[in-house]
Structure formats: C-alpha cells, structure tokens
C-alpha positions in Angstrom: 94.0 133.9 127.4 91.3 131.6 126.1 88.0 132.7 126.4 86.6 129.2 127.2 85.9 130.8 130.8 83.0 133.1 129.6 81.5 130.3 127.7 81.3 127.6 130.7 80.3 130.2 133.5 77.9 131.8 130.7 76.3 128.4 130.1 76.0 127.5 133.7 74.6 131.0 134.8 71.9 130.5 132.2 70.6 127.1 133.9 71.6 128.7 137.4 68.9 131.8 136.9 66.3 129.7 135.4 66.5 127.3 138.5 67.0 130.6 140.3 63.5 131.9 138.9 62.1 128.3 139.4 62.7 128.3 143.2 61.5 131.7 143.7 57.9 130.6 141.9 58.3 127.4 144.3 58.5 129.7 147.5 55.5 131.5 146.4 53.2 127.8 146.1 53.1 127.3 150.3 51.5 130.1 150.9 49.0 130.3 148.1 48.1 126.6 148.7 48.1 127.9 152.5 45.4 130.4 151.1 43.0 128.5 149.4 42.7 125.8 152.5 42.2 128.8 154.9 39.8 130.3 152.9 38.0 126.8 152.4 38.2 126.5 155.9 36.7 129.9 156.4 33.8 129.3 153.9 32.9 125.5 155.8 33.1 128.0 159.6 30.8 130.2 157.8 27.7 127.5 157.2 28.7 126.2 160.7 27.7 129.1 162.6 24.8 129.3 160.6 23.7 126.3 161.6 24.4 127.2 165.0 22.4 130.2 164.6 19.8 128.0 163.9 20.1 125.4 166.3 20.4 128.0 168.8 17.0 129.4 167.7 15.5 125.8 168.0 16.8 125.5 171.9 15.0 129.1 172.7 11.7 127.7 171.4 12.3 124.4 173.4 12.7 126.4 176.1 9.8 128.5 175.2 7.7 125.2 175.2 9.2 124.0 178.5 8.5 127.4 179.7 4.5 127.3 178.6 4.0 123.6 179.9 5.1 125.1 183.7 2.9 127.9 183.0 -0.2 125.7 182.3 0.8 123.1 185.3 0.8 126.9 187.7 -2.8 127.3 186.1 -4.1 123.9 187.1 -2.4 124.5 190.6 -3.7 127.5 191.2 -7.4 126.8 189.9 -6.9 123.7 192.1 -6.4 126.3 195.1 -9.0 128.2 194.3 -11.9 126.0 194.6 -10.7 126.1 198.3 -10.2 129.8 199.3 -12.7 131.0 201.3 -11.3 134.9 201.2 -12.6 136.5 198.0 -9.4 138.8 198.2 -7.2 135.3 197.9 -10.1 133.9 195.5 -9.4 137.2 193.4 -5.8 137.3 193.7 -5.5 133.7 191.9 -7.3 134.9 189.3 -5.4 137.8 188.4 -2.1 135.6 188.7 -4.1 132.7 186.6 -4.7 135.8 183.9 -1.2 136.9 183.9 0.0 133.7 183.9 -2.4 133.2 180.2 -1.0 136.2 179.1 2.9 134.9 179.6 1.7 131.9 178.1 0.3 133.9 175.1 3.1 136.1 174.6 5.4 133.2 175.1 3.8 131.2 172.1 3.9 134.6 170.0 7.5 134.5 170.5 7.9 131.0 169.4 5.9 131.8 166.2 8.1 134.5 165.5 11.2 132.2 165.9 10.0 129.8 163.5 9.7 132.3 160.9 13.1 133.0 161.5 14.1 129.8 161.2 11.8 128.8 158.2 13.8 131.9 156.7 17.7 131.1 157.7 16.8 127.2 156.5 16.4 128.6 152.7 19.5 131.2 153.4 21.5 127.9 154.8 20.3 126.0 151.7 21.4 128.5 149.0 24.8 129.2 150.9 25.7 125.7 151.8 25.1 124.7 147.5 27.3 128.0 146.9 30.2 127.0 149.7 30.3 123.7 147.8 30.9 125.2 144.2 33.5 127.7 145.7 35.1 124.8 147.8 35.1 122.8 144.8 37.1 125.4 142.8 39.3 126.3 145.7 40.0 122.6 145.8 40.8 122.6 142.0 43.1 125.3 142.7 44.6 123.9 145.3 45.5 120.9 143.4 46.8 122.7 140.4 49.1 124.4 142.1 50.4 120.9 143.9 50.9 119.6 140.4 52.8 123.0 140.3 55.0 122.4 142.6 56.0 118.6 141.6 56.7 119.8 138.3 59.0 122.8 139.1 60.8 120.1 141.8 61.1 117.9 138.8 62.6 120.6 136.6 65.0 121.9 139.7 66.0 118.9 140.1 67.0 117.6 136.5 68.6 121.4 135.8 70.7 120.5 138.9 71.9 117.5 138.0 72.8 119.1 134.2 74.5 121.7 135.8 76.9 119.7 137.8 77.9 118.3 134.6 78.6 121.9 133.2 80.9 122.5 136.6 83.3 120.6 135.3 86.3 122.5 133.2 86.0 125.8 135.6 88.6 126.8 138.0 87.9 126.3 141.9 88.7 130.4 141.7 86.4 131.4 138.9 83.5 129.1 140.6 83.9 130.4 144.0 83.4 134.2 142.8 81.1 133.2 140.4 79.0 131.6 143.1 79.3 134.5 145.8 77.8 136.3 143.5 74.8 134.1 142.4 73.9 133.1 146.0 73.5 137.3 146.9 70.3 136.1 144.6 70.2 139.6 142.4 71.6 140.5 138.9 73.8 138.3 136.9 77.2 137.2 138.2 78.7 137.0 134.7 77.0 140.3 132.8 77.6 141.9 129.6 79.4 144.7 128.6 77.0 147.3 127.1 78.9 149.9 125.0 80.8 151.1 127.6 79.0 150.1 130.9 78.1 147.2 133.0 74.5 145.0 131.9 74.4 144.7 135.4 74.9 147.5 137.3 74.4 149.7 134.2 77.4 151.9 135.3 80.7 152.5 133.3 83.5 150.2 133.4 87.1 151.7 133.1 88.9 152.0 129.8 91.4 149.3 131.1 89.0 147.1 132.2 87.0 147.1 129.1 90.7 146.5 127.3 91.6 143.4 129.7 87.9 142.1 128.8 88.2 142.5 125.2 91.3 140.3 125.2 88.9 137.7 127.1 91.0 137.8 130.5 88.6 137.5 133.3 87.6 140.7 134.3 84.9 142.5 136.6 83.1 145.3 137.1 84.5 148.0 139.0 81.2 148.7 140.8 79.5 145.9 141.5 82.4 143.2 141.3 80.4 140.8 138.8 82.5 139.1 135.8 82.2 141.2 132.5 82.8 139.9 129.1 81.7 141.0 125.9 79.1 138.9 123.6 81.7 138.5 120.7 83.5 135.9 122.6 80.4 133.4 123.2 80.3 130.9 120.2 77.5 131.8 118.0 
C-alpha cells in the first residue's frame, strides 16, 4: 500500500496542532484583557472613595458650621431673654445654658479643626495615589492593548492556517479524515503518532508485533491502546 496516507495526514496534523495551540492561547486573551480592565476599574473605585472620604469629611464640618451658627443665634435668644427675667433662679439658669451652649460651640469648632487636618492630610494621600493610579492605569492600558493586537494576529494566523489546510484535505479518504478528525477534536495527543521502538509516541505503550509489521509495510494502522494512527518516521519524505 502506498504510504502517501502518512504523509498527507502528517502534514495536515502539523498545521492542525499549531492552530490547535493557537486557539488555546486565544481562549486564554478574554480573560486576561477581562483582568486588566477590572483591575483598572478597581484602581479608578479606589481614588473614588477617597474622594468620598473626603467629601464626606467636608459635609460633617458644614454641618459643624451650621451647627455653631444655631448655637450662637440660642445665645443671642437667650441673652435677649434674660435682660427680662425678673427671677434670679431663671436669670441664672440662662446663664448656665448660655455657658454650655459656648462650650458646645467650642468643642464644636475643635472638632472642625481636627477635620481639616484630616482632610489637609487625605488631599496629599489623594494627590500621590491619584498620579500612581494613572501610571498603573496607563500600563494596564498598554497591556490591554498588547494583548488586543494579540489576539488580531493569532485570528490572522488561524485563519490563513485554515484556509492552507483545506488545500492539504484534498487527496485523503473520507475514512482516513473522519478518524483522523475524531481524534483531533478529543483536543489531546496526536492523532497520527510515531512509533517509538516498540511503543506508541502517544500513549507511550507497546504496540503489538503485528501491528508494528502491518505499519512497517505503510498500511494504515493504530494503536491498540489509544486508537490513534501509527506509522513509523522512515516513510515521511526526508
């Protein structure tokens, strides 16, 4: 039997694993690229709620102020009253609440102060991380587009391997093809392997005297573990 067999399915296996390695690197782009925009994304939510930290920091002391100016006007209402009590325990009792109310105020603007030099300090922090989120974004983003050119040249590739191996279909028997591509799409090991001394290149086990007798005489032949085509290397063209 010619050997022309081995030859044709050898030639086609060797584009079918390259595109077969090509569209397993293709699979693995997505979820990188997916990656590297969460992550962006994270790094942008990051300097957000920081600002909203501070923003949130700027309300209380808003708040603080709103708080002090209705303190003051319950000063001027309550000296206001007191010019007209005519009970010193009354007269006394404003002034206690007028005292308290100072203190509030006092404590109040401490507060405020305190706030500020919070702020004052998360404003720098907010500087220096919002310059580093840019230089990380801007090699995530670099990444990311790396790996899109990635991808368009692996399609490309895929794509001009397929069209080159419908060419190499040609001259194969329907039979021959069929097996031969069972075996491929299972996506592991080789459906045409080598015979290694004694034993299969795929499955690495031994193959039977006869078998290894029918292959030498280039008839198509498998393995009689895993079922993939066997021949032997003399009968590909040098």
């Amino acid at each position: 039997m010619s050997v022309q067999w081995i030859e044709r399915l050898y030639n086609l296996q060797e584009l079918d694993l390259r595109i077969r390695t090509l569209n397993t690197k293709l699979k693995m782009i997505p979820p990188e690229k997916n990656k590297l925009k969460e992550q962006a994304g994270a790094n942008i939510a990051d300097i957000n709620n920081q600002k909203k930290v501070i923003q949130d920091l700027e309300l209380k002391i808003k708040q603080n102020e709103l708080n002090i100016n209705s303190a003051k006007d319950l000063i001027k209402k309550l000296e206001q009253q007191s010019s007209m009590v005519k009970k010193n325990s009354e007269y006394e009792a404003m002034l206690r609440e007028i005292a308290e109310t100072k203190v509030k105020i006092s404590d109040i603007e401490d507060n405020s102060l305190e706030l500020m030099d919070v702020i004052a300090d998360k404003v720098v922090a907010l500087e220096k991380n919002t310059k580093n989120m840019k230089l990380v974004n801007g090699e995530l983003k670099s990444e990311y587009q790396e790996l899109d050119e990635l991808e368009k040249t692996i399609k490309k590739e895929i794509a001009e391997l397929t069209q080159k191996r419908n060419l190499k279909l040609q001259g194969i028997e329907i039979d021959i093809l069929n097996r031969y591509e069972a075996l491929l799409n299972k996506g592991t090991g080789k459906p045409i392997a080598l015979i290694l001394g004694d034993s299969c290149e795929n499955c690495r086990l031994k193959i039977t005297a006869s078998t290894l007798a029918q292959a030498k005489k280039g008839q198509v032949v498998f393995c009689d573990n895993c079922q993939h085509f066997l021949f032997l290397e003399e009968h590909l063209p040098l």
